[in-house]
C-alpha positions as CSV (number, residue, x, y, z in Angstrom):
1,X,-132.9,195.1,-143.6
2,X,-129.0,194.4,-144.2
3,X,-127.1,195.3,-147.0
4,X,-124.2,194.2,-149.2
5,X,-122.1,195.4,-152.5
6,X,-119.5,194.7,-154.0
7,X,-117.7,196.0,-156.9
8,X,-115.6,194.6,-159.3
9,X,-113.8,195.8,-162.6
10,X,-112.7,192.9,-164.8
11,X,-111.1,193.0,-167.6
12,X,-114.0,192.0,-170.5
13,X,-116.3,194.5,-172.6
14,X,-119.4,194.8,-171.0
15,X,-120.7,193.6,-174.7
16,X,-119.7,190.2,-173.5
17,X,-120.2,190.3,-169.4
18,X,-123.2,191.9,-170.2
19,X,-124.9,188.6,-172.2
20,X,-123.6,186.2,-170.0
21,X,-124.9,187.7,-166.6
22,X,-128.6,188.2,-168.5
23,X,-128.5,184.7,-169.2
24,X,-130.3,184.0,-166.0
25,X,-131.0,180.3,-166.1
26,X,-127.3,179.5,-166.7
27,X,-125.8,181.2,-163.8
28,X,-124.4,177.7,-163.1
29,X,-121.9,178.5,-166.3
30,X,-119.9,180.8,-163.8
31,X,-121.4,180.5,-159.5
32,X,-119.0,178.6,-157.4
33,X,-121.7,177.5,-155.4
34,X,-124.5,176.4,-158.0
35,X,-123.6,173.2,-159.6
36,X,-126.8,173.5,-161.8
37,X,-129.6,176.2,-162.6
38,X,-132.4,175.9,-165.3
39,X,-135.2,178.0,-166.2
40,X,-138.6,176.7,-164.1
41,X,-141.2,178.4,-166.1
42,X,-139.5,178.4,-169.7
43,X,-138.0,182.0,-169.4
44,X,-134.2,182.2,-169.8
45,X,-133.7,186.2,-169.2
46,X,-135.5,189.1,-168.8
47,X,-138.6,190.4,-166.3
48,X,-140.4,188.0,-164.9
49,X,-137.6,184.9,-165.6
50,X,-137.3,182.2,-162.8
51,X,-134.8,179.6,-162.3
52,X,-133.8,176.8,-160.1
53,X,-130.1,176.6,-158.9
54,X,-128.9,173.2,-157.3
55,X,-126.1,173.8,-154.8
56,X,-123.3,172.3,-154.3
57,X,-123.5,171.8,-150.5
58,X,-126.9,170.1,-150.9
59,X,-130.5,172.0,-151.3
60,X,-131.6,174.4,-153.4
61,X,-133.1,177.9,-153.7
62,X,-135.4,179.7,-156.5
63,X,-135.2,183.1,-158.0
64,X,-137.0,185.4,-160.1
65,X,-135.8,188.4,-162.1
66,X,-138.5,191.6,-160.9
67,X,-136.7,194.1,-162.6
68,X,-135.1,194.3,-165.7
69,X,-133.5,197.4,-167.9
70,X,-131.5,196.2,-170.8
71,X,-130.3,199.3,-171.9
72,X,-129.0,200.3,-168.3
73,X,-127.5,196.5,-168.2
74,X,-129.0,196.1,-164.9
75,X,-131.3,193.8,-163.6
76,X,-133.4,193.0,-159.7
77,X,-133.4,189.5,-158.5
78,X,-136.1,188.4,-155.4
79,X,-135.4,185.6,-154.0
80,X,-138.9,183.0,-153.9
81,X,-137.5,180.4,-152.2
82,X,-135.0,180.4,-149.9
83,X,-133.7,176.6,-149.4
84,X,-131.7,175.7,-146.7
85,X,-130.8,179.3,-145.9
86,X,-132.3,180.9,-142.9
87,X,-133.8,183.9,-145.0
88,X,-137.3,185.7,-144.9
89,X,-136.5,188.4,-147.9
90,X,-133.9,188.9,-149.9
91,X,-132.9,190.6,-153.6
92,X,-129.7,191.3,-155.3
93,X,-129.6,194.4,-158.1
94,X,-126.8,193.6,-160.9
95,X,-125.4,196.1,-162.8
96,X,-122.4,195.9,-165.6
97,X,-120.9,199.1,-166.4
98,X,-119.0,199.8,-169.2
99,X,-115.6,201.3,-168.4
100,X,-112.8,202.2,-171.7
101,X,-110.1,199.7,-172.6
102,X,-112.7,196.6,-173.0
103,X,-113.4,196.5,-169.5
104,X,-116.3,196.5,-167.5
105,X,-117.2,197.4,-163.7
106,X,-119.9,194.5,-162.2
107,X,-121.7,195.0,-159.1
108,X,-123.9,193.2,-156.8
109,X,-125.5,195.0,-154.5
110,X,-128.4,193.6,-151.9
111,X,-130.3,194.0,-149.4
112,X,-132.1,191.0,-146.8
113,X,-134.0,190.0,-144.2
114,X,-133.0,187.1,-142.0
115,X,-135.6,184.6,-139.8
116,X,-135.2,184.1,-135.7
117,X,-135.9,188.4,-135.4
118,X,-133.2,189.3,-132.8
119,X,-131.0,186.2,-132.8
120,X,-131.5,186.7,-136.6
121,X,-130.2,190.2,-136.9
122,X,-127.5,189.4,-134.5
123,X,-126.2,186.2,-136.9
124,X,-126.6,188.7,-140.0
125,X,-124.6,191.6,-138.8
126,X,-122.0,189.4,-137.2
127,X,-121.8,186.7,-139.7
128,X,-124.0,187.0,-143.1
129,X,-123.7,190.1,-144.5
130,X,-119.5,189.3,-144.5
131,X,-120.8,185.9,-145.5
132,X,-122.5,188.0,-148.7
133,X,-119.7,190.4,-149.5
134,X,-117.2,187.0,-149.7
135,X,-119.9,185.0,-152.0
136,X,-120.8,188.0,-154.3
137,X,-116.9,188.6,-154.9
138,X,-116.4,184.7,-156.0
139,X,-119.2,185.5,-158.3
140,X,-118.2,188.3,-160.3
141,X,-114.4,186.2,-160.0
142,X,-115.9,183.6,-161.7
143,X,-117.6,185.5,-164.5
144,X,-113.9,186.7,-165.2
145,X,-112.7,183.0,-165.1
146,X,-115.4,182.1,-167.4
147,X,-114.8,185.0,-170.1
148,X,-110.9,184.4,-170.2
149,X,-111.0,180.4,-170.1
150,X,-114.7,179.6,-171.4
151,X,-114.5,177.0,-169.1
152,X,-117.2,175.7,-166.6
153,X,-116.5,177.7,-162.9
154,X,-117.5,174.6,-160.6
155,X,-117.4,174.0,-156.4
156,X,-115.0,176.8,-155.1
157,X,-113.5,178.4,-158.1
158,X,-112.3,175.1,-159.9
159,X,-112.4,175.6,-163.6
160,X,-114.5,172.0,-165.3
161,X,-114.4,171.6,-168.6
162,X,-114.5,174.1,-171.7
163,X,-118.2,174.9,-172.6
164,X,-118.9,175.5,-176.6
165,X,-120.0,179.1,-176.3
166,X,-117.7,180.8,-174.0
């Protein structure tokens, strides 16, 4: 298995990071690279939750949330289906943290398990796992944008329109 994590303190109470990242079906609010996500099996947050996100580059992948602990602010994602990317296992932990001043610490940290065995491993340590690291830090970039415009985060960091419930 490879691993990422990154770490990021922003500059928002976890009391509001907090709601928006366990609003699991709307990760599209604030993911440069989803341009759509929606619950598949009518569960919007908490254990068990599965969504759909749409990518912006085409394709799609499914998640589901395997572990959950509200009062840790922390929750285990497994990816179910992978889409276009060349994946046999994979899961991301996220954790909000409050820190003092209003501002929280967000991480995502991960662990996978690429196809094609040595060629595969090869392409993840030279490749993915930096791949990862980049990705996870436009997320938790984007959950800032969101909380101090309470605008839409669209295809590469552009900010859409405002959303009603920022």
């Amino acid at each position: 298995m490879h691993t990422f994590r990154v770490t990021k303190d922003i500059d928002h109470a976890a009391t509001r990071v907090w709601p928006l990242l366990a609003n699991f079906a709307d990760t599209y609010v604030y993911h440069p690279v989803v341009e759509h996500s929606e619950s598949v099996n009518g569960k919007r947050t908490g254990l068990g939750a599965q969504r759909r996100c749409d990518l912006y580059s085409g394709g799609s992948v499914q998640e589901r949330i395997v572990a959950f602990r509200e009062e840790d602010m922390r929750y285990r994602v497994e990816v179910v289906d992978h889409g276009p990317f060349p994946m046999e296992h994979m899961e991301v932990e996220i954790h909000v943290e409050p820190l003092p001043g209003d501002k929280s610490r967000v991480t995502y940290a991960g662990s996978f398990r690429p196809k094609y065995g040595p060629l595969g491993w090869l392409m993840a340590k030279t490749m993915m796992a930096s791949q990862f690291d980049k990705l996870m830090g436009q997320l938790i970039d984007g959950v800032d944008q969101h909380l101090t415009t309470g605008r839409l985060v669209q295809r590469d960091g552009a900010l859409g329109a405002a959303l009603a419930a920022a």
